[in-house]
N, C-alpha and C positions, 0 to 999 in steps of 0.2 A: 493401894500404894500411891504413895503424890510424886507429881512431875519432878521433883529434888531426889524422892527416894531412886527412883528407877534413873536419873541420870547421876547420879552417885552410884546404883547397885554395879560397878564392872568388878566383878568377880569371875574368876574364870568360867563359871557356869554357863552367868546370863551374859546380855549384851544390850542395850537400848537397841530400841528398833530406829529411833531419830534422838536429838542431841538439840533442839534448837530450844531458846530460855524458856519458852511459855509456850501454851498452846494456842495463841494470838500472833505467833510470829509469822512470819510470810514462809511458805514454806514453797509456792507454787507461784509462774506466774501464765495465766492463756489467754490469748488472745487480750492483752489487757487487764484481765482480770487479776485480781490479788485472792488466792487460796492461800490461807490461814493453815497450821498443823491443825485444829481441829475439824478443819470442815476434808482434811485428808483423811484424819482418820476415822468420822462418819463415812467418807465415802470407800475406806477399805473394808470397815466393819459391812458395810451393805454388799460390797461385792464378794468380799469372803462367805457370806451367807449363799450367796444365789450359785458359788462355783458347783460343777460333778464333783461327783464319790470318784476322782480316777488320782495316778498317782503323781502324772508329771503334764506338764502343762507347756505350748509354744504360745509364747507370746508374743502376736502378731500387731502390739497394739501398735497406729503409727503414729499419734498420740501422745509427749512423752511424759503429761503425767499420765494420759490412762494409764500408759506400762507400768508406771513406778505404781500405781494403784494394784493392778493386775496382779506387781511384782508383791508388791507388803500382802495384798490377798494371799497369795498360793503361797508364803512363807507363815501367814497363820494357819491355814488349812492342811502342812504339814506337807502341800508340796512342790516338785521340784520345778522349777522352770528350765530347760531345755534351751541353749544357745548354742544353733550351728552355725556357720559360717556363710549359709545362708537358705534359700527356700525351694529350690528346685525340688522338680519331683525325686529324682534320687535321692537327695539328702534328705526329703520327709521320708522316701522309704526306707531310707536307710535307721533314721528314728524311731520309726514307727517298727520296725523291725528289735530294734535294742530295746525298744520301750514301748509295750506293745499298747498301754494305758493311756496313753499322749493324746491329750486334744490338743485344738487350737486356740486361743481369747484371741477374738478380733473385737475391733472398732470401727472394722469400715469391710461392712461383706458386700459384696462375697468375697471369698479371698478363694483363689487360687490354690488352695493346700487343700490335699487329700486327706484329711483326717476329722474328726468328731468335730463342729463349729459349735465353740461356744460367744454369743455374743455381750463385750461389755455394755452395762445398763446401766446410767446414773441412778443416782438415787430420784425417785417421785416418778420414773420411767417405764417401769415395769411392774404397776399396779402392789409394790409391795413398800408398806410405810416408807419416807421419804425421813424420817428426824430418827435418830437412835438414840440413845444414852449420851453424858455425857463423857468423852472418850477417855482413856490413859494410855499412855505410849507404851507400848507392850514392851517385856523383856523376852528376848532371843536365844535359847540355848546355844550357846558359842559353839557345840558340836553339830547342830543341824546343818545339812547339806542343804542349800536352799536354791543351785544352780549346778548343772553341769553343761561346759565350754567342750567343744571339739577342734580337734586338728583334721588337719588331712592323715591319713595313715597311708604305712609304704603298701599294703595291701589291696588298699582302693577302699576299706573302711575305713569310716572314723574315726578316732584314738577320742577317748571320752578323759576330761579333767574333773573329778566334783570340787566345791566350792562351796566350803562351810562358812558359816556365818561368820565366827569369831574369827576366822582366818582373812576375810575380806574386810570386817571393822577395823583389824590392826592395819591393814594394809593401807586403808583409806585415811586414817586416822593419820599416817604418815607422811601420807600424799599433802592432807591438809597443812601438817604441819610447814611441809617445804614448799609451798604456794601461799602460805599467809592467808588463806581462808576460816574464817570464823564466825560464831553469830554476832560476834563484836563488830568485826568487816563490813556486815552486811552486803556481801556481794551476790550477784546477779548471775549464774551460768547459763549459757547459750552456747549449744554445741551443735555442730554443722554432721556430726557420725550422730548414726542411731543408737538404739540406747540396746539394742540385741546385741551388739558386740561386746567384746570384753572390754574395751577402751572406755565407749558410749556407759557402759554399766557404771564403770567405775567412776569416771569423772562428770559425767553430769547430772546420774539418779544418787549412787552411792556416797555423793561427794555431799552433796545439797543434803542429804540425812543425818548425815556424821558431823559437819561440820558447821551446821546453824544455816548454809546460806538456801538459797533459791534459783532454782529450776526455772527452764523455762521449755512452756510444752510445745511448743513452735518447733521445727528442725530448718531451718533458713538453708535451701541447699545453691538457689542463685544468688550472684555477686549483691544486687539491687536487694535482694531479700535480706542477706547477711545486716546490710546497712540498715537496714528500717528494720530490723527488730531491735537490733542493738541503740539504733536512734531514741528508739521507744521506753529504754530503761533506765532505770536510775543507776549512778553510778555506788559503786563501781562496779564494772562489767570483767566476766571472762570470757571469752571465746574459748570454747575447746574445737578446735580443729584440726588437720590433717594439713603436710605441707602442701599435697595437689590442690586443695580445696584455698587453702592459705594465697597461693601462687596465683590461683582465677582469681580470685577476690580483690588482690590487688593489682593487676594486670586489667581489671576492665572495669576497676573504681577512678573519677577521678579524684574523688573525696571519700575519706571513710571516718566515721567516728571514732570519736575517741576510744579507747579501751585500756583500762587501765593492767590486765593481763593478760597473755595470749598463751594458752596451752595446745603444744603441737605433739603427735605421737602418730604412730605405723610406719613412718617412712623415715628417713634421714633427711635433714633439714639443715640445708647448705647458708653458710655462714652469712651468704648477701642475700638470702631471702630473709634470715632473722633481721640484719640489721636494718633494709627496708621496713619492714614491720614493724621493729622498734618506734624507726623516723615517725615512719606516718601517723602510727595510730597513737603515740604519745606514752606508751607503757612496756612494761618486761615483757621478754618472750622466752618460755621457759618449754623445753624438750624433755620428754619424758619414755625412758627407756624402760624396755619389760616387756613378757613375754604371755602367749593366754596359760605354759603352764605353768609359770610364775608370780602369774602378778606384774605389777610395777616393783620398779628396783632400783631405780635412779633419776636424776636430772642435770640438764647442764642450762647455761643460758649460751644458748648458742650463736650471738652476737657477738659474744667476748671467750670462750675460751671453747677449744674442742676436748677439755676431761667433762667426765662425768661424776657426779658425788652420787653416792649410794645411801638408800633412806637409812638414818640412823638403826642401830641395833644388827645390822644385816651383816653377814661376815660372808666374804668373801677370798676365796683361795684356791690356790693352783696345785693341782692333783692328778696324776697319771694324763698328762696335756690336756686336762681341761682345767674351766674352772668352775667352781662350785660354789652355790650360793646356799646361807642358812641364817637362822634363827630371824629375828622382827615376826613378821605374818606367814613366813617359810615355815612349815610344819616339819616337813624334811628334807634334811640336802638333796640338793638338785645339781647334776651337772649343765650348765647350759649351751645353748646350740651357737653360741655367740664367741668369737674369739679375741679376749680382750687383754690386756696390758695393764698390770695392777700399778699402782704407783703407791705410795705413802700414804696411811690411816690418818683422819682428821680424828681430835680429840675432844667433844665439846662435852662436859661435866662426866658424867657416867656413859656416857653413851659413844661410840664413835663411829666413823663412816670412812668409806674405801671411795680415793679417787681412781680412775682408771680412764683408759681411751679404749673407745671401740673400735675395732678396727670390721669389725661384720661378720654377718655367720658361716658358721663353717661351711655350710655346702652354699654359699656364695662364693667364696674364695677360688679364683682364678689364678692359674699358670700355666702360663706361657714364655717358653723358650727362658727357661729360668727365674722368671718375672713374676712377683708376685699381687696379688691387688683384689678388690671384693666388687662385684656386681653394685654395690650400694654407693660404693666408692664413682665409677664409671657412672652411674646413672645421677648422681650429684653434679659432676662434670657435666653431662649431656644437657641434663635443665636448666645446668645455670649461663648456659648461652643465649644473649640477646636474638628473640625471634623462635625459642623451642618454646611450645606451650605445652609438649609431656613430651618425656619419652623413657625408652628403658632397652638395657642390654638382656642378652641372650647367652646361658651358656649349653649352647646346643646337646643333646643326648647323643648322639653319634656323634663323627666326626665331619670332615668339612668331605670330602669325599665318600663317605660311608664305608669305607674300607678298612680294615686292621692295619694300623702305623702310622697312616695320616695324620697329620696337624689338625689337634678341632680351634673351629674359628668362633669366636664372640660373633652373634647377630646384633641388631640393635633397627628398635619400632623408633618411629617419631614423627613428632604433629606439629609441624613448622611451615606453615602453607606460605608465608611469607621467605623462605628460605629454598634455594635451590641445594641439590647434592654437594657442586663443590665448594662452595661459602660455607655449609655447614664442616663438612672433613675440615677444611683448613680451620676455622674456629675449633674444633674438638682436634687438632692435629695440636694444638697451643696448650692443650689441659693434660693428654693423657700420651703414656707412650705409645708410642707404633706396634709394638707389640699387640697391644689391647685395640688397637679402628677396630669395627664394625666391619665385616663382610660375610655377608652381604649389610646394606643399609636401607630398611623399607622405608618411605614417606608413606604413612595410613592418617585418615580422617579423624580418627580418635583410638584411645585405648581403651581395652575390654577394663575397666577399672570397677572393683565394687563399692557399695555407700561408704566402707571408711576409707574409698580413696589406694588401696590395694588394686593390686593387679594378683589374681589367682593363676598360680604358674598353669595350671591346666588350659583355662582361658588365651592367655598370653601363645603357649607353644600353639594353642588349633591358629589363634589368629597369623602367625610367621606361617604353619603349614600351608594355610590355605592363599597365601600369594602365588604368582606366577613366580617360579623354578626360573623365567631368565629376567626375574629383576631381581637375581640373586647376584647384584654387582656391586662394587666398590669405585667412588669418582674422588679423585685428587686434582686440586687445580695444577696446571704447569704454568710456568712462564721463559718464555725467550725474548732475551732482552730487542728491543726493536734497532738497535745498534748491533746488534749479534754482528762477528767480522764477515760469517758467512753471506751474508746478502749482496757485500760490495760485487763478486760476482755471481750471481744468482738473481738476477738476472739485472743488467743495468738497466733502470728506467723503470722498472718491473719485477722489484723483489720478489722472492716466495721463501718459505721455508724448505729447505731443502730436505727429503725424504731421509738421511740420515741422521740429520738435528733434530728431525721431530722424533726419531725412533729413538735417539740417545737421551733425549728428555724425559719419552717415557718411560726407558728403561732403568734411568737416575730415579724416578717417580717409585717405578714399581720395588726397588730394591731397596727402598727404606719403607718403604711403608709395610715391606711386606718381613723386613730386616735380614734381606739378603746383599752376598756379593755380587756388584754389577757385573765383576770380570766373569763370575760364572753365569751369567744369564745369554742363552740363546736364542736368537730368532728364529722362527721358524719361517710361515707363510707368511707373506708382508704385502698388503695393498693398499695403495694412495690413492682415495678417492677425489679429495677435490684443493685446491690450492689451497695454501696458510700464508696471509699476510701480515706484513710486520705489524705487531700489537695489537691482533687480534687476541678476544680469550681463547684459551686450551685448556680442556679438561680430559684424566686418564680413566675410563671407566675400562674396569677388570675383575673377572671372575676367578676364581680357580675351578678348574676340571677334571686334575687328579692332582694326586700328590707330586707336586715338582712342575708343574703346568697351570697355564694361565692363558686367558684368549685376553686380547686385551683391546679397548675402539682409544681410538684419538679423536675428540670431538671439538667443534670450531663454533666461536658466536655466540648469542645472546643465547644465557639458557643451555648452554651446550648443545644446540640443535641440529647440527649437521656432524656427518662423521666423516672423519678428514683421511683417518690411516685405521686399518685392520692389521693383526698380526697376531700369531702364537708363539708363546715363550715357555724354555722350559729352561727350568734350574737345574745345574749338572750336577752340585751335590748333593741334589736328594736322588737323581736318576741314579748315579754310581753306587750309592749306598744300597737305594731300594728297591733296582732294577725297574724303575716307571715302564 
C-alpha cells in the first residue's frame, strides 16, 4: 500500500499510524538532529523486533522520541503501554499486580522500577542488522487499545482508563484542528511534561504523528534550558507547558524567544499570566481543558476571554446535576467531575461546538458560611500575587478543631521567601473573601509538585501534616493611625498604645477576618508584653483552639518580631449554641 493509500485509508477499521506528506518529512528533532518519518519508522521496525513475548509494557523512556519509538513499537507488537501517574514502588506494585506481564523499556538503566528491564537499543547497537526494508506507515485497527491511563481510586487502587487508537486519532485530530498545527505549518513541539502522561501523550508524541509536525526529544525542564532549545528551532514553535512550569520560565527569563504558540493544560491559568506570555514571547496562548478519562475537550485563549469552546462534534449537557460529555472521540457519555455553566452552541458548517465557563471540579468546590468558590479559583488568586512563586489551598478532611460541628477551615502552602505573613494576607485579603483566608497559612521551600507540574493530593496533605501544629496561625496586618485621639494622653512626651486600642484593633481584625460580630467577641486572659509606639507596624497572629475560641499574639516591628499583647477570645455565639 503507498504513502497516499494508507493516509487516505480512514475507514473506521484502520487508522494511519502518522499523517505527515512523505516519508522525507521531519518527523523528529534530537539534540540537533533532523529524524525523517523514515528513519522513525526503521527504527520502530528494529525495536518492535527486539521487544519480549509479554503483554503490556512501562515506558520508562526519558527520551521523547525513544518513547514515541517504544510507543509506535509496543502498538505493533499488539501491546499495551501502561500510564500511571507515576513510578513509586506502590504504583509499580500496584501494576504489576493488575498486570502481571508488565516490563519496563528504559533508555537510561538502571532504573529504579521493580519489574522485567527491557533496554532500548538503536538500531546497529545490539549486533542485529542496523538497515531494514524500505518502511510504510502502518494502518492501526481504530479498535486496538494501545494505552491504559490511571487515576487515583477512592480505594487506595487505581481506576484503570483503556485508550484505543481510533478514539485518541479523533481526539488528536481535533486538538490539531483548534491549534492550527499541520504539515503545511511545519511547526516545531517542545514540551516542558513528559510524554507518560496523558497531557505529554497527547500533545507532544500524538500531536507531531497526526498532525504533520515535529517533536522534539529534549524535555527542557529549567528556565535557561526552556530558551535554548526553543532558540535552537526553526519557526514556528510550540511550547506545550504547564502554567507552574510557564510562571518559572518567565519569572527568571529576562529574555525569551519568540514562540509562535504556547499550549498550557493541568492547572488553571490566570488571565495575567496568559497575557504576559502573550507580550513577551510574541504569539497565542491557548488552554486546554480535559480530563485523563476524557481526553481533551476544550480551549479558551485565556488572555482574552474566560469561556471555553468545546472541540467540534462534542455535545455537551446538563443531566440529573451534572454534565455530560459525548460523541467526537467520546465513545460513551461521560458525566464529568467538573462543574461548568453551559452557554450558547457555536455553529460552523455541519459541525458545532459548546461555549461554557468552568467554574472547577466538583470535589474542589468550597463552602463556607454560605459562600461558595473552587480551590482552583483560590489558588489562581494566590499565584497571581507579586512575590508568590507557588502556592496552593487546602481543603482539610476534618475539621478545624477535629470535632463534630466545627467550622472546617481552608489551609493554604506557599513559596514567597521574599514575602512575610502579613503583606502576603493583606495582598490575598484584596482578591478573595474572608470567608476563604487561609488558616492556618504555611511558608514552605517548595511544593511536593509532579513533572506535569501537579500537586498530588496525597503528597500535598503528608506535606501540611508534617509541619509544626503551632505554626498552625493566621497574620493580618493592623494599623493605628499615629494621630489616634488616644495618645494626646497616654502618655504626654511619651506615647504608647494603650492596651485597649490595641485589643480593639485586634479584635476589629479578628471579627472580619474571621466574619464574626465584634459585640460578640470576648476577652479572656490578656497580657501586655512590651510598649507600642506610634506608627510602629502591628501584625494579628491567631489560631483557633476550639470551636468559638482563638488565642491570639499582637506582634510589633520589622518582620513582626516581638510580641507586644497575648490574649484569648471566645465568640458567644458559637458558645450559646454549642456549649464550647
Amino acid at each position: 500500500m503507498s504513502l497516499a493509500d494508507v493516509i487516505a485509508h480512514d475507514s473506521p477499521e484502520t487508522l494511519p499510524l502518522l499523517r505527515h506528506s512523505s516519508l522525507d518529512a521531519v518527523l523528529a528533532y534530537q539534540q540537533g538532529r533532523m529524524i525523517t518519518v523514515r528513519d522513525f519508522l526503521k527504527d520502530v521496525a528494529h525495536v518492535a523486533a527486539s521487544l519480549p513475548n509479554r503483554s503490556h509494557v512501562l515506558n520508562a523512556c526519558t527520551d521523547r522520541y525513544h518513547f514515541a519509538v517504544g510507543l509506535a513499537s509496543a502498538i505493533l507488537r499488539r501491546q499495551i503501554s501502561l500510564l500511571p501517574p507515576s513510578h513509586n514502588p506502590e504504583m509499580v506494585r500496584q501494576m504489576r499486580e493488575i498486570h502481571p506481564q508488565v516490563y519496563c523499556l528504559s533508555d537510561q538503566p538502571p532504573v529504579a522500577v521493580d519489574l522485567p528491564m527491557w533496554l532500548y537499543s538503536a538500531r546497529g547497537e545490539d549486533g542485529l542488522p542496523a538497515e531494514v526494508a524500505e518502511p510504510q506507515i502502518p494502518a492501526i485497527y481504530s479498535a486496538q487499545v494501545i494505552a491504559c491511563v490511571f487515576t487515583s481510586g477512592s480505594t487506595g487502587r487505581p481506576t484503570e482508563h483503556v485508550k484505543c487508537w481510533g478514539s485518541l486519532v479523533r481526539n488528536v485530530l481535533a486538538e490539531a484542528r483548534r491549534l492550527g498545527v499541520s504539515a503545511r505549518s511545519g511547526h516545531c513541539l517542545v514540551g516542558t511534561v513528559p510524554p507518560q502522561h496523558m497531557y505529554g501523550l497527547e500533545s507532544t508524541v500524538l500531536l507531531a504523528w497526526q498532525s504533520g509536525a515535529a517533536m522534539v526529544a529534549e524535555r527542557p525542564f529549567y528556565p535557561a534550558d526552556i530558551s535554548a532549545t526553543l532558540s535552537a528551532l526553526p519557526s514556528p514553535k510550540v511550547l506545550v507547558t504547564t502554567p507552574f512550569h510557564l510562571r518559572t520560565w518567565l519569572a527568571e527569563s529576562a529574555e525569551v524567544p519568540a514562540v509562535e504558540l504556547i499550549v498550557s493544560a493541568t492547572a488553571s491559568l490566570s488571565t495575567q499570566l496568559a497575557l504576559e506570555a502573550e507580550t513577551r514571547c510574541g504569539g497565542h496562548l491557548l488552554e486546554v481543558y480535559g480530563s485523563t478519562e476524557t481526553g481533551q475537550l476544550a480551549t479558551r485563549r485565556s488572555a482574552r476571554s474566560a469561556e471555553w469552546l468545546s472541540f467540534e462534534g462534542l455535545n455537551l449537557v446538563e443531566r440529573d446535576g451534572q454534565t455530560w460529555v459525548s460523541g467526537g472521540h467520546v465513545e460513551a457519555p461521560l458525566a464529568l467531575s467538573d462543574v461548568l455553566a453551559l452557554c450558547e452552541p457555536v455553529v460552523a458548517g455541519d459541525l458545532s461546538a459548546t461555549r461554557f465557563i468552568l467554574h472547577g471540579r466538583s470535589a474542589d468546590m468550597v463552602n463556607i458560611a454560605g459562600k461558595r468558590t473552587s480551590l482552583g479559583y483560590l489558588n489562581l488568586q494566590l499565584n497571581a500575587i507579586p512575590g508568590v512563586i507557588d502556592g496552593a489551598f487546602l481543603w482539610p478532611e476534618v475539621d478545624a478543631a477535629g470535632s463534630q460541628g466545627s467550622v472546617k477551615r481552608l489551609a493554604a502552602l506557599v513559596v514567597a521567601p521574599e514575602l512575610d505573613p502579613p503583606r502576603l494576607l493583606a495582598a490575598l485579603r484584596q482578591r478573595i473573601d474572608p470567608a476563604f483566608m487561609p488558616r492556618p497559612l504555611h511558608f514552605v521551600a517548595a511544593l511536593p509538585r509532579n513533572a506535569t507540574g501537579k500537586l498530588p493530593q496525597a503528597a500535598i496533605v503528608e506535606l501540611a501534616q508534617s509541619l509544626e501544629v503551632s505554626a498552625l496561625t493566621t497574620f493580618l496586618p493592623l494599623h493605628i493611625a499615629p494621630d489616634h485621639p488616644a495618645f494626646a494622653g497616654h502618655f504626654p512626651g511619651h506615647p504608647i498604645v494603650p492596651g485597649v486600642v490595641l485589643l480593639d484593633e485586634a479584635l476589629q481584625a479578628l471579627a472580619g477576618a474571621e466574619g464574626l460580630a465584634p459585640s460578640a467577641l470576648q476577652v479572656g486572659v490578656a497580657k501586655f508584653l512590651v510598649p507600642v509606639r506610634p506608627g510602629e507596624a502591628l501584625a494579628l497572629n491567631f489560631r483557633s483552639t476550639a470551636p468559638g475560641r482563638y488565642a491570639i499574639e499582637v506582634r510589633v516591628g520589622e518582620g513582626a518580631a516581638r510580641v507586644a499583647a497575648t490574649a484569648t477570645i471566645t465568640f458567644h455565639a458559637l458558645t450559646d449554641e454549642g456549649g464550647a
